[in-house]
N, C-alpha and C positions, 0 to 999 in steps of 0.2 A: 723116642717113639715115632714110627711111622705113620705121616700124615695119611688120612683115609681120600683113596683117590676120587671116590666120591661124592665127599663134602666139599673138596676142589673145585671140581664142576660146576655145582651147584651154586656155590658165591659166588664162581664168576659167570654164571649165566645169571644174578639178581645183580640188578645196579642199585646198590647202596648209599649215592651221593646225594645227600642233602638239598633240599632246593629249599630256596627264600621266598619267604611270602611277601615280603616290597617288593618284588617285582611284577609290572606293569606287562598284561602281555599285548603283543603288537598285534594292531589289528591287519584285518586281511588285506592284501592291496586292492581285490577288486572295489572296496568297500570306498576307498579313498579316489579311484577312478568314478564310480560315482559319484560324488560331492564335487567331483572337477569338474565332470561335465554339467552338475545343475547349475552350477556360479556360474561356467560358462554362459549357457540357457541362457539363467538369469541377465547375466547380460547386455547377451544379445536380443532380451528381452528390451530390456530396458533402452536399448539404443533404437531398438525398432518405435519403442514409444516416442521417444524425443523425434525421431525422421518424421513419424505422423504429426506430432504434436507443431513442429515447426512447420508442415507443410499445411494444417488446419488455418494456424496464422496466416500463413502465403496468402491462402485460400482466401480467407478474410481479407485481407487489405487488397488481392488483387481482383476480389469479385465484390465483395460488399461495401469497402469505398464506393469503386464508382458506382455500383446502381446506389448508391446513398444519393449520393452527388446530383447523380439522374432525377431520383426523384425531388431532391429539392429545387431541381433546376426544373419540372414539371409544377412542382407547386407555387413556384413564381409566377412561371409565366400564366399558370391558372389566374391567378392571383389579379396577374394584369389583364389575363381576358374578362373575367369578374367585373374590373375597374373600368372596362372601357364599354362594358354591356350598360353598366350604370349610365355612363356618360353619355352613350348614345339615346339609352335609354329617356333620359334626360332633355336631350337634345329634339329628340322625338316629341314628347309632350310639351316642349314649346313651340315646334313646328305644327304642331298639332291646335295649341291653340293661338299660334300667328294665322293658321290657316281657317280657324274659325274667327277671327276679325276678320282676315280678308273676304271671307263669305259673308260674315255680316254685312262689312263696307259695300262690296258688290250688289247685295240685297235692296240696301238701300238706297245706293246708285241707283238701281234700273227703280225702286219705286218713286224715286226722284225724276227720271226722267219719265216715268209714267206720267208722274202728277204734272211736269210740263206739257208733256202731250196733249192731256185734255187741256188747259187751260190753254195752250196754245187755240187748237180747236175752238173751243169754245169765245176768244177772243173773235177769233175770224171769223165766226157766226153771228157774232153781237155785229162785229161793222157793216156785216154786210145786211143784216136785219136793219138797221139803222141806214143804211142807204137806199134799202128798198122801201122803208118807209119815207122817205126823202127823193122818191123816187131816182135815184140817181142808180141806175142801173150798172152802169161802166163801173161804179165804183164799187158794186157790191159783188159783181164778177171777180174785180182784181182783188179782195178782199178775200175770196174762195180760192185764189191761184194756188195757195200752199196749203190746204187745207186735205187735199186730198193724200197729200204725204204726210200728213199729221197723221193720219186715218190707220197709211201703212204702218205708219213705225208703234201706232196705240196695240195695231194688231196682234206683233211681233210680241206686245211687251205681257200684254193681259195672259189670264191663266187662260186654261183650251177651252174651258166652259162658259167664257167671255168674248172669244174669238165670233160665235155666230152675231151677236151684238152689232158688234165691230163691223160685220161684213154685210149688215141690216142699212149700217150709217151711212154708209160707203154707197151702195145703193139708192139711200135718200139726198145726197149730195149729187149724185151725179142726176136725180130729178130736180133739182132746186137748180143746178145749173142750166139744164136744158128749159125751166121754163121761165128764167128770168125776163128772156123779152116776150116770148111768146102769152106766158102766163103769169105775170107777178103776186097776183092772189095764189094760184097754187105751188109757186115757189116762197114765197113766205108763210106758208103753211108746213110746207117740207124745212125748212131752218129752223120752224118750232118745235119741230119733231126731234132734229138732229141738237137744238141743245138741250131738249128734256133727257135728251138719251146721256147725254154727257157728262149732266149733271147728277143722274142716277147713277152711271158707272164710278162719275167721280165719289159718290158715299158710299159704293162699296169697298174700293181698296182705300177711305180716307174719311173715315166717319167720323165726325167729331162728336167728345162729348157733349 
């Protein structure tokens, strides 16, 4: 029997071959050029990290060491300027009170050499009262000879408000001199004067209780 040339055709225009379902189909290549270039990426992600990461360190040791270092080398020498403000400081408040002895000392020097002044004074006035009572004139002159620098240096020494005093005595000595021979009564009259005065000045800077 004559094959129908039709149904010829037709078979082999249908492909009738079997396919298996175990097999796995391949994927697309673009798919797999993806994934190369993300690892890629990835990477050179990751290399980029470590470049920073190691240049953070750098960074560290070569900027924050030394300003470390700096600063502790700042807070020493604070540390010693601290120690040596004390010490001056220190040094100060005994100079301080070395220098109030010495102003005491000084104090009491010049009131020491006050309190010689008048007695000095006052000595020279007694002899020479005592030789005008004895009339001995010569002698109660030369007895006045340093009296008048007694006077100056009492001057010098009293406070300013003691100074017209001073300048009163000075005054009455140079009458007591000039009337020794002239006038003996009113030159021993002027030497009374000048030790009242003396002895009054002496209990103001030296009063005893």
């Amino acid at each position: 029997m004559d094959e129908n040339p039709l149904e010829t055709d037709f078979e082999s225009t249908i492909d009738i071959t079997p396919t298996s379902s175990d097999e796995t189909p391949t994927p697309p290549a673009s798919e797999s050029r993806a994934r190369l270039f993300f690892k890629r990426l990835l990477r050179w992600l990751v290399g980029l990290l470590i470049i920073f990461g190691l240049g953070f360190i750098t960074a560290i040791f070569s900027l924050f060491l030394p300003a470390r270092q700096v600063t502790n080398q700042q807070t020493a020498a604070l540390a010693d300027a601290h120690q040596k403000i004390e010490e001056l400081t220190n040094q100060l408040a005994e100079l301080n009170g070395l220098q109030k002895k010495y102003q005491e000392s000084l104090e009491n020097q010049q009131k020491a050499n006050l309190f010689i002044s008048i007695l000095s004074a006052r000595v020279d006035i007694a002899n020479a009262q005592l030789a005008m009572a004895n009339g001995d004139t010569a002698r109660a002159r030369l007895s006045l000879s340093q009296t008048s620098k007694q006077l100056q240096t009492l001057e010098k020494l009293v406070e300013t408000g003691q100074r017209k005093i001073v300048t009163d005595m000075q005054d009455r000595l140079e009458l007591a001199l000039a009337g020794i021979e002239s006038n003996p009564y009113a030159a021993q009259s002027d030497l009374d004067v000048l030790a009242n005065s003396l002895l009054e000045l002496q209990s103001v800077y030296f009063t005893t209780p």
